[in-house]
N, CA and C of each residue as an Amber inpcrd file, in Angstrom:
protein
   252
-185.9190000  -1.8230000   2.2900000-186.0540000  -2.2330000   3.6750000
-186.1400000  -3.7550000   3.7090000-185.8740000  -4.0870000   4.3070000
-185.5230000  -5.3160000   5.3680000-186.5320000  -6.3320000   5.6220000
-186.8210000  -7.3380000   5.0850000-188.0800000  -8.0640000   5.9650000
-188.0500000  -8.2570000   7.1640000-186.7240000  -7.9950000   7.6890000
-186.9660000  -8.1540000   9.5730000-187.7030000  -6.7860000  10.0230000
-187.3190000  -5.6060000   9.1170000-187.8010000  -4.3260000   9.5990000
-189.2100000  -3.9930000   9.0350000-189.6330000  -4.8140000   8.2250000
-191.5900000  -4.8310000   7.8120000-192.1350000  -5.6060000   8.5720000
-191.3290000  -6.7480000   9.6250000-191.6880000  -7.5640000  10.5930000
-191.7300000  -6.8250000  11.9550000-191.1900000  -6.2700000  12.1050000
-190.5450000  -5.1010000  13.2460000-191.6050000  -3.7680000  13.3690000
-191.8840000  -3.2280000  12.0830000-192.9110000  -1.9630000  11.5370000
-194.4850000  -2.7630000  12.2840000-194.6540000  -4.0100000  11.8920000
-195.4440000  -4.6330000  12.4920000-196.0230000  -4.7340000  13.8010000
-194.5610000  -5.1620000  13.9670000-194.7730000  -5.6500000  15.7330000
-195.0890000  -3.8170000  16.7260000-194.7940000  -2.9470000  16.3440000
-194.6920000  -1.9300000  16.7710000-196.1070000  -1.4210000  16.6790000
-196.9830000  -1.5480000  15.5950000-197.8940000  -1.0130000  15.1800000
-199.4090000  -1.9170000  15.9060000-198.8760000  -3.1490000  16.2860000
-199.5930000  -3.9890000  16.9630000-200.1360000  -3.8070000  18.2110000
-201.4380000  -3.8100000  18.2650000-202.3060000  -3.8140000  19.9520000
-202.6740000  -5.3250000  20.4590000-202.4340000  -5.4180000  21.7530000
-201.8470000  -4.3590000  22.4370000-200.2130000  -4.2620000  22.1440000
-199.8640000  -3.3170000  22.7920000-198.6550000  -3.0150000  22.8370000
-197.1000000  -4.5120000  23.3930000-196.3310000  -4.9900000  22.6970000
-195.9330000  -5.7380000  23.0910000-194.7780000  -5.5900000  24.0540000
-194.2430000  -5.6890000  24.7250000-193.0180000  -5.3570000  25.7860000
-192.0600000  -6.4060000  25.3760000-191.9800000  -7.6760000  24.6250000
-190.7680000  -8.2220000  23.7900000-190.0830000  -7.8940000  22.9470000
-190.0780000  -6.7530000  22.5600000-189.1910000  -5.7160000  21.5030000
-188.0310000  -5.5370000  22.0560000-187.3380000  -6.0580000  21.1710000
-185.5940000  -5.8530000  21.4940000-185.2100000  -4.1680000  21.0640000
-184.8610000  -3.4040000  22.1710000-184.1410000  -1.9990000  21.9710000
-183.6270000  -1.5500000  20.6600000-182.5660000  -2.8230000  20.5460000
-181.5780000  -2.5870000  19.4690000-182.0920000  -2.5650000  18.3630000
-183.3100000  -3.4490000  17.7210000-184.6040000  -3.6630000  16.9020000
-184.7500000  -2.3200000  16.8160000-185.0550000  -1.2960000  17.9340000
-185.6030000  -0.1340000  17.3170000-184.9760000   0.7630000  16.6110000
-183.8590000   0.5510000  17.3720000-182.6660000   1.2880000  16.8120000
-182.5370000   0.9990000  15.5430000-182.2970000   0.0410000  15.0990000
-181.4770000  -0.4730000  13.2160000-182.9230000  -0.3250000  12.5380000
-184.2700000  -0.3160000  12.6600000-185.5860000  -0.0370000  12.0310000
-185.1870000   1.5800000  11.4120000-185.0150000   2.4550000  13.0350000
-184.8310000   4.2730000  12.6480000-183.7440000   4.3100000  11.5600000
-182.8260000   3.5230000  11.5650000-181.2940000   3.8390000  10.7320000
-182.0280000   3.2010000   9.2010000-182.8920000   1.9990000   9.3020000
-182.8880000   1.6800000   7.9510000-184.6440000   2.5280000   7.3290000
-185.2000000   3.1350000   8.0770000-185.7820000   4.2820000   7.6330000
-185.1590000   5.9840000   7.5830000-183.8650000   6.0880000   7.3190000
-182.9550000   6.8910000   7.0190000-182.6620000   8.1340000   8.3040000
-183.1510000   7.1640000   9.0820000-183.0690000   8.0620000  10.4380000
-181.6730000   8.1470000  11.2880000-181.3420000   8.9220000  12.1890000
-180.3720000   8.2990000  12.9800000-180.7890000   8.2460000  14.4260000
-179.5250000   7.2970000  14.7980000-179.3740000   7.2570000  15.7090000
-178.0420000   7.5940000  16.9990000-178.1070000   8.6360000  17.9600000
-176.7990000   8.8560000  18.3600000-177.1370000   8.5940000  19.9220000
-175.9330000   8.7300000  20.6710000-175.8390000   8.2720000  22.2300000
-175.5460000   9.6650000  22.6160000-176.6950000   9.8810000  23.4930000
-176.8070000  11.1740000  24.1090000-175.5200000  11.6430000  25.5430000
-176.3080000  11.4820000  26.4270000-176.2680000  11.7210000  28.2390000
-176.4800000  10.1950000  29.0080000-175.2800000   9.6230000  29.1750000
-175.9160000   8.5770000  29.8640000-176.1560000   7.3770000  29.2690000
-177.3130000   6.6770000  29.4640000-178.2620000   5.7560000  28.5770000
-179.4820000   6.4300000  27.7700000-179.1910000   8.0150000  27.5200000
-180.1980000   8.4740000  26.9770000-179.4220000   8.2460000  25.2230000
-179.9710000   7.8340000  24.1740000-180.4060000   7.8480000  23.1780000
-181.0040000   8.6820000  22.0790000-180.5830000   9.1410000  20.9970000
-181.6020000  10.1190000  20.1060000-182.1830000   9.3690000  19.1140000
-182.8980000   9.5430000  19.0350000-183.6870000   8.5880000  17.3280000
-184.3890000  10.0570000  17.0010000-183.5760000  10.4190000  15.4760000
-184.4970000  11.5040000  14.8030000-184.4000000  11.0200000  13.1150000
-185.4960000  11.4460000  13.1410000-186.0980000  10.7230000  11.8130000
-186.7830000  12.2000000  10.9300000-186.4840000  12.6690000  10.0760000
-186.9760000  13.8300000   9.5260000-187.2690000  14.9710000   9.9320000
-186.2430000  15.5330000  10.9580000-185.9430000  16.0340000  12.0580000
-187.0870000  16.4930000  12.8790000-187.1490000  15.5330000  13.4920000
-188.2580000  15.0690000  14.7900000-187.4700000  14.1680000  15.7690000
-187.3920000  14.2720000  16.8100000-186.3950000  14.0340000  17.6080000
-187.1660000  12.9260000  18.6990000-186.6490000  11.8260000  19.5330000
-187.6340000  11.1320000  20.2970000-186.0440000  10.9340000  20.9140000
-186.4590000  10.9450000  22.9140000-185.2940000  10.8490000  23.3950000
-185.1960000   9.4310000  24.7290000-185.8240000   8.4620000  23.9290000
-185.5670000   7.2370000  25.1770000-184.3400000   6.7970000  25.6650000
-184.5220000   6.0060000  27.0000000-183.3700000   6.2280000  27.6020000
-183.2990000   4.0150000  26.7150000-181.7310000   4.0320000  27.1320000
-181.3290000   2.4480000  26.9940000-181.9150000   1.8360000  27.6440000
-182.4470000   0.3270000  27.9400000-182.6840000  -0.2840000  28.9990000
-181.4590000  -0.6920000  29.8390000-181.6250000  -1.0950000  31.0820000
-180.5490000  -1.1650000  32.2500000-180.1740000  -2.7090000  32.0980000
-181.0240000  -3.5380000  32.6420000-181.0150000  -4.7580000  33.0570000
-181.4740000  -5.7100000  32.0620000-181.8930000  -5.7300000  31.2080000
-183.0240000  -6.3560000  30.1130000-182.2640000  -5.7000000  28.5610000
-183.4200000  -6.3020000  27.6210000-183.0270000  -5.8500000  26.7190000
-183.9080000  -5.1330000  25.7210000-185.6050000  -5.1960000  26.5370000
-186.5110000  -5.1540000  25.5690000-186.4460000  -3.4540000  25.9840000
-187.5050000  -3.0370000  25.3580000-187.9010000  -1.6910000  25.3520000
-188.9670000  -1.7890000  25.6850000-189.5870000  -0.9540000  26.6380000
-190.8260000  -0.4450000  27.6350000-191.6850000  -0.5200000  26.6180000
-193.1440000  -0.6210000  27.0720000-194.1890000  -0.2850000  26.2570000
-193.9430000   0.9570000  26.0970000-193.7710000   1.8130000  26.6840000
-194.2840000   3.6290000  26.5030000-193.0230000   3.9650000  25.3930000
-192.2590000   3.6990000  25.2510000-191.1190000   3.2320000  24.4540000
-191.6200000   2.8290000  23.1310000-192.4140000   1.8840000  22.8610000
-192.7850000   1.2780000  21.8890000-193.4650000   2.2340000  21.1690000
-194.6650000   2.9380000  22.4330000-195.7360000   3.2420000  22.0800000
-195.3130000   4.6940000  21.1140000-194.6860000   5.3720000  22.0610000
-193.9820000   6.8050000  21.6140000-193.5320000   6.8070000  20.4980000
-192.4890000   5.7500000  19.8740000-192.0810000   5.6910000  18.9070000
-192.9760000   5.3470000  17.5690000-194.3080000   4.8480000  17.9500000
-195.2220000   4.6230000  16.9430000-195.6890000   5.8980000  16.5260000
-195.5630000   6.8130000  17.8840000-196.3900000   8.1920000  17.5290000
-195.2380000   8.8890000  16.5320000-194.2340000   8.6490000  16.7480000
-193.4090000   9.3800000  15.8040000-193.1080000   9.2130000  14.1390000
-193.4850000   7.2750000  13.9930000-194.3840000   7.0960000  13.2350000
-194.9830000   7.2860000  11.9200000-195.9600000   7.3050000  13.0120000
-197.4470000   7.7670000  12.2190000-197.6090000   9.6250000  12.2450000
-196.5360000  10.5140000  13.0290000-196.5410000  11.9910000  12.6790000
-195.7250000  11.6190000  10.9480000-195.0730000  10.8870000  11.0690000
-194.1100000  11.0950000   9.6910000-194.7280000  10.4270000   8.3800000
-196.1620000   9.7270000   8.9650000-196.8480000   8.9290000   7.5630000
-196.2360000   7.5700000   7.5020000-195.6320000   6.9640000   8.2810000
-194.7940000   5.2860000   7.9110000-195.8630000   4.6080000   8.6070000
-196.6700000   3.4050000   7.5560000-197.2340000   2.4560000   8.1630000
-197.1970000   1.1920000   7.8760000-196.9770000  -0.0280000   8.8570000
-196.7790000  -0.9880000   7.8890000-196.9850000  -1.4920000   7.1260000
């Protein structure tokens, strides 16, 4: 892994929750923890990681990803044991 993605594992795991997280950041983190990622319905998104499935949508206007976004994806996580 990546020092941008032990920088990234970081920022995710960090309180409070930050709302400057670039989307795409989350995306290439799931792929380089052997996860994927595919384009659903829309701007909906799959990130499954040891088949556990998390289904956020793209952002519209922006580029960051929502806190609840952030947050969710930490829970998915810490179900799978990854900490930074």
């Amino acid at each position: 892994m990546k020092f941008k993605h032990v920088k990234m594992l970081k920022a995710i795991f960090a309180t409070p929750t930050s709302a400057s997280i670039i989307f795409a950041d989350l995306e290439s983190l799931v792929k380089a923890l052997g996860g994927t990622v595919r384009e659903g319905a829309g701007s909906r998104v799959v990130f499954e990681l040891n088949g556990k499935r998390l289904y956020p949508h793209r952002p519209h206007l922006g580029k960051e990803a929502k806190r609840y976004q952030v947050e969710e994806l930490r829970a998915l996580l810490e179900m799978e044991g990854i900490q930074p």
